[in-house]
BAMARMAR-247293 format. One line per 3 residues: their letters; for each residue x negated, y negated, z negated of N, C-alpha, C, CB. Coordinates in steps of 0.001 Angstrom, whole numbers. Glycine has a CB too. Layout:
N
a = X:Y:Z:X:Y:Z:X:Y:Z:X:Y:Z ~ ...
% end
This chain:
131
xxx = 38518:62877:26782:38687:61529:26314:39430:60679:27330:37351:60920:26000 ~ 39503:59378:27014:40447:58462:27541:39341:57288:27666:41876:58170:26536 ~ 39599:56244:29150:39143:55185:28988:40647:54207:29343:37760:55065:29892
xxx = 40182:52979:28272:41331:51813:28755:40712:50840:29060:42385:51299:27791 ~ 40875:50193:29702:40673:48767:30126:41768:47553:29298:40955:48786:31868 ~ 41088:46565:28895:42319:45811:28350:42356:45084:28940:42508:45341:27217
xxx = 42881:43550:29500:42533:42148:29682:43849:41340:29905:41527:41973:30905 ~ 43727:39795:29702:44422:39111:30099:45763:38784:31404:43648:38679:30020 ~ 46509:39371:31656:47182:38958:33075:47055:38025:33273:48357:39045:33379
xxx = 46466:36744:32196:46580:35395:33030:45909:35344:34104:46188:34260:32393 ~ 44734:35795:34281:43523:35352:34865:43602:36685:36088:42024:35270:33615 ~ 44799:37144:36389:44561:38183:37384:44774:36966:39180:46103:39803:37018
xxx = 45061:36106:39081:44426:35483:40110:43132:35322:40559:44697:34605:40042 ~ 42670:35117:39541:40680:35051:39815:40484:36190:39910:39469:34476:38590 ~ 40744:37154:39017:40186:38573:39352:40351:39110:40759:40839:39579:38472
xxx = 41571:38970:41176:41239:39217:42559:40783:38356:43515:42128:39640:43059 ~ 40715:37159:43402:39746:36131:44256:38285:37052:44723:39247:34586:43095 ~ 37523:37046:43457:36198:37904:42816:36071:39209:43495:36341:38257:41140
xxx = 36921:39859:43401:37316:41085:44253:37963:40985:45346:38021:41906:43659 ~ 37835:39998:46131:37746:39897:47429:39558:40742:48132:36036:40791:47850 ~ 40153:40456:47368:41592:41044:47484:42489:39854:47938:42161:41703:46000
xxx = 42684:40163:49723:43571:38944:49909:44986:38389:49317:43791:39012:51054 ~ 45114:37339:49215:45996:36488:48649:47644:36669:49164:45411:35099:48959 ~ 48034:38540:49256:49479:38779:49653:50166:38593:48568:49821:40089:50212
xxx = 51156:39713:48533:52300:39880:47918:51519:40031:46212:53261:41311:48668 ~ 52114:39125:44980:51238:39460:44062:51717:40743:43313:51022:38317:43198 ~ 52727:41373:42923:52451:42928:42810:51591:43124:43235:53157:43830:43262
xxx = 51790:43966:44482:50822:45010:44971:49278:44096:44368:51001:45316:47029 ~ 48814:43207:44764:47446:42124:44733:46976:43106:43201:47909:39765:44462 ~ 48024:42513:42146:47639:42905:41158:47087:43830:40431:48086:42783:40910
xxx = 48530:45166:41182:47966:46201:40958:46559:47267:41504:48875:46576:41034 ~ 46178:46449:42400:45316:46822:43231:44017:46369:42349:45556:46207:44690 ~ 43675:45184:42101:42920:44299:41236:42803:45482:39781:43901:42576:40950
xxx = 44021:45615:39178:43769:47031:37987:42787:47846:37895:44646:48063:38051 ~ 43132:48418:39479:42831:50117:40187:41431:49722:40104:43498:50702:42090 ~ 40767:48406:40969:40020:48712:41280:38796:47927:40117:40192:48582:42645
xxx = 38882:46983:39762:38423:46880:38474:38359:47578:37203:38798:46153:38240 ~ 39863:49221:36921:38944:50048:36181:38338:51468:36503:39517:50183:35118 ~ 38077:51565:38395:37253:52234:38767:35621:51555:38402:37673:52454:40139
xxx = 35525:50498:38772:34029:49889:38949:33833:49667:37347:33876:48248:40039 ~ 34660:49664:36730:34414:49139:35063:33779:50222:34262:35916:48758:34199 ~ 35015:51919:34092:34873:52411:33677:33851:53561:34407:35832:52376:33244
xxx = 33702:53551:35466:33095:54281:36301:31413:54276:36184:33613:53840:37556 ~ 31369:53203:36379:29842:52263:36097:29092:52682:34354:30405:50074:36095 ~ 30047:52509:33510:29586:52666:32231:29459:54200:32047:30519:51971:31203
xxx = 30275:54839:31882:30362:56587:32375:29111:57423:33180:31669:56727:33537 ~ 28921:56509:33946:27242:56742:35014:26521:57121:34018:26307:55247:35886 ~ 26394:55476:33457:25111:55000:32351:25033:55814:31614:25153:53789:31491
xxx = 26175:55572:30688:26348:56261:29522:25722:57538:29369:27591:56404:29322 ~ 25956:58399:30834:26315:59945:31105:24218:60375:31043:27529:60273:33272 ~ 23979:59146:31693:22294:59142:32006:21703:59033:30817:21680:57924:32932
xxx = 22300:57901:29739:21108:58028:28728:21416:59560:27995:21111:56582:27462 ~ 22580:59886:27524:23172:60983:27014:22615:62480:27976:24869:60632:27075 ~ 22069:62376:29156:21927:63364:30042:22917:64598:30058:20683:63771:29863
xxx = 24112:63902:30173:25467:64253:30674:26341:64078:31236:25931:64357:30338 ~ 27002:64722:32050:28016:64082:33060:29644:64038:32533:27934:65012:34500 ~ 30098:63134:32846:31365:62779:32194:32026:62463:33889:31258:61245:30811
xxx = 33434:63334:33655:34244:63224:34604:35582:62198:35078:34517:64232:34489 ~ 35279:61554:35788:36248:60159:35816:37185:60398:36703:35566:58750:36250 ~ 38805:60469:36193:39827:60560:37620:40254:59484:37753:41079:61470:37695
xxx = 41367:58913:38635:41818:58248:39491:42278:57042:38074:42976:59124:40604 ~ 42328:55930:38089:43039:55304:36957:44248:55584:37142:42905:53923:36772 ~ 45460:54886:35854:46448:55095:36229:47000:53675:35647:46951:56439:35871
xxx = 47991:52611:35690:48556:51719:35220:49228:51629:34282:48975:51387:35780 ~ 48606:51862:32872:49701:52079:31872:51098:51211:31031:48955:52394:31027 ~ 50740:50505:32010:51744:49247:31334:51153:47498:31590:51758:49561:29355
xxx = 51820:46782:31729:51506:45127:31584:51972:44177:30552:51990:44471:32683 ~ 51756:43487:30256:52393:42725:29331:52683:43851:27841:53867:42081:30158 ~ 51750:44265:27959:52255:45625:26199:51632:44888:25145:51286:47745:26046
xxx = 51508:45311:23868:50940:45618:22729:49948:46666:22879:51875:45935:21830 ~ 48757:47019:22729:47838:48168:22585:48655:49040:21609:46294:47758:22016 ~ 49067:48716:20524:49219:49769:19713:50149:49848:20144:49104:49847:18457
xxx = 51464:49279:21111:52662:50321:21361:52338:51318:22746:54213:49359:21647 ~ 51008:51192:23256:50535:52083:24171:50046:53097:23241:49507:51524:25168 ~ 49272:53084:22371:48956:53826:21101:49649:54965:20590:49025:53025:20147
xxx = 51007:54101:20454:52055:55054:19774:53050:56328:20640:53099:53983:19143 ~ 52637:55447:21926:53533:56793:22794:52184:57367:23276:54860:56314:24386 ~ 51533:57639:22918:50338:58320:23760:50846:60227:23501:48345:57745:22848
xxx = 50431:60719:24173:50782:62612:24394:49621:63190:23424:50465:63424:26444 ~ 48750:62419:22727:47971:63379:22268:48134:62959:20944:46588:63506:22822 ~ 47764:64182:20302:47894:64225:18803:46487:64491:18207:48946:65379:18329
xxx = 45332:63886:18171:43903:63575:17775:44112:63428:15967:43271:61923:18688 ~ 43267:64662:15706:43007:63758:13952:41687:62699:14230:42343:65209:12270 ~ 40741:62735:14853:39887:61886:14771:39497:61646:16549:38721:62436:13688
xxx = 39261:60189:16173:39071:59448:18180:37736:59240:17403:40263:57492:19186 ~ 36615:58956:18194:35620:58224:18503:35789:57608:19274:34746:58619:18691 ~ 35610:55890:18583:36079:54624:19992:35105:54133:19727:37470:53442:20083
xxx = 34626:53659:21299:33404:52827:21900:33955:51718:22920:32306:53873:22745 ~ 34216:50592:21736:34306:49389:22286:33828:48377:23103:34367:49057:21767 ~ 34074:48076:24396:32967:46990:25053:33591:45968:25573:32063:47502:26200
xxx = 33672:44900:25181:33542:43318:25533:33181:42877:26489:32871:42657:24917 ~ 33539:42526:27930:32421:41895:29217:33343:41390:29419:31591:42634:30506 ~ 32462:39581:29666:33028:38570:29677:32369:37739:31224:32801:37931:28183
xxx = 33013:37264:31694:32949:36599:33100:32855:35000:32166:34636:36974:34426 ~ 32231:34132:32066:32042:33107:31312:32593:31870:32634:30304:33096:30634 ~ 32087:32016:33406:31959:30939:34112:33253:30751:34619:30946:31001:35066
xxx = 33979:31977:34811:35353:32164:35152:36750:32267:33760:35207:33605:36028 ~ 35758:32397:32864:36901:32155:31435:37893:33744:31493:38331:30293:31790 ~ 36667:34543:31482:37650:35806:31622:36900:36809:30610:37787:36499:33374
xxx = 37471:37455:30001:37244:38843:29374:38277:39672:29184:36706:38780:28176 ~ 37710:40842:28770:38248:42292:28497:37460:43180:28338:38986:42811:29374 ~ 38438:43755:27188:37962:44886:26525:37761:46898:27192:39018:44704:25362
xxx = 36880:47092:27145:36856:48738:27752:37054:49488:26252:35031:49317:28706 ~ 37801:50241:25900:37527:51430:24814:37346:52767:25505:38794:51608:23735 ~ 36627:53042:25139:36522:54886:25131:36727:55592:24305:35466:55500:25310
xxx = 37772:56368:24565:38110:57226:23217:38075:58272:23505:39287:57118:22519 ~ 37074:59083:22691:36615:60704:22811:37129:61128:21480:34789:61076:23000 ~ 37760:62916:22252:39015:63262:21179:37949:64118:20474:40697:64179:21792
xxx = 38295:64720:19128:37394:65267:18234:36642:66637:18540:38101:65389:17082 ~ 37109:67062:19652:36489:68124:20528:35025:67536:20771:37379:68387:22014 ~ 35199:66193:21576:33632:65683:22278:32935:65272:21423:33540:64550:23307
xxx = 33561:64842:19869:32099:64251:18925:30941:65476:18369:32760:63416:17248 ~ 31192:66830:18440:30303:67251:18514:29269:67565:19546:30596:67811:18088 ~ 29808:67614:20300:28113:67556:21496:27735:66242:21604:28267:68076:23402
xxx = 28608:64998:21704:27826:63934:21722:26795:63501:20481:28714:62987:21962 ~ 27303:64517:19449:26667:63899:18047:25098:65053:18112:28074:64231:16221 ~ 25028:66058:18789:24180:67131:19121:23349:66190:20031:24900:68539:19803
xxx = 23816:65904:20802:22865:65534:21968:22240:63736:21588:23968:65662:23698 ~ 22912:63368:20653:22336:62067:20237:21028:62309:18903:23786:61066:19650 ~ 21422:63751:18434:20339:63773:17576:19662:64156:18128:20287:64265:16558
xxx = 19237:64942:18815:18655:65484:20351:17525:64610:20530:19774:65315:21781 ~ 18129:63526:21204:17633:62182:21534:17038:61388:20661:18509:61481:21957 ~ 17646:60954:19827:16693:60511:18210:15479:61147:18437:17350:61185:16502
xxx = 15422:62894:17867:14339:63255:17431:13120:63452:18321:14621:64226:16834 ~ 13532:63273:19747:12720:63497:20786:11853:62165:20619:13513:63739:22210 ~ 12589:61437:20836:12143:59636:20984:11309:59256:19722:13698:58419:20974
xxx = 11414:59997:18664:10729:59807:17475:9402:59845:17584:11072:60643:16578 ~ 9030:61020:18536:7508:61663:18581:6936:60839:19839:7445:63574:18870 ~ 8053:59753:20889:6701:59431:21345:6538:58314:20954:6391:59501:22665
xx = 5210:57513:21560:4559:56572:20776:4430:55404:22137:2976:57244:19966 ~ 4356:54210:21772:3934:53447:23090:2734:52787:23227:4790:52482:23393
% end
């Protein structure tokens, strides 16, 4: 599968304020701010995720797929040819700072069967206990 990060470029000044990324050259600032916001983003959820699921999911290096795009024209040049994605959408919003963005996860039709195994798994276990 694939994780993306979406968000605003407006607000990539604050983002790196927040992330403690000094105030150089804004390229590099920026791209750095990317890297490292969708290590801690997607990385963090992947943990979780991997814990309630009691599975480990493997996270490499991000990569910068573009600025200023359309999603769906990132969409359209993508290398893979999927009949079916499973996307897991997430929303986290910085309020106080007037910031959001979107995480998708998209697992290619290979991974919806063990995740769909191991979620019934989980259902039926959780069924039998009682509190």
């Amino acid at each position: 599968g694939e994780a993306v990060l979406l968000f605003d470029n407006a607000h990539m000044d604050t983002m790196a304020h927040l992330l403690g990324i000094p105030d150089e050259d804004n390229a590099n600032r920026d791209l750095e701010s990317l890297m490292d916001l969708s290590s801690i983003m997607v990385g963090a959820f992947l943990r979780g995720f991997g814990q309630q699921m009691d599975m480990q999911f493997g996270l490499s290096h991000p990569v910068v797929l573009g600025t200023h795009l359309d999603i769906s024209g990132l969409l359209e040049s993508s290398q893979y040819s999927w009949q079916q994605i499973l996307t897991i959408e997430l929303t986290y919003a910085i309020e106080s700072h007037n910031i959001e963005c979107d995480l998708l996860l998209l697992f290619s039709e290979d991974s919806v069967t063990p995740l769909r195994q191991t979620l019934t798994w989980l259902s039926n276990s959780s069924a039998g206990v009682t509190a």
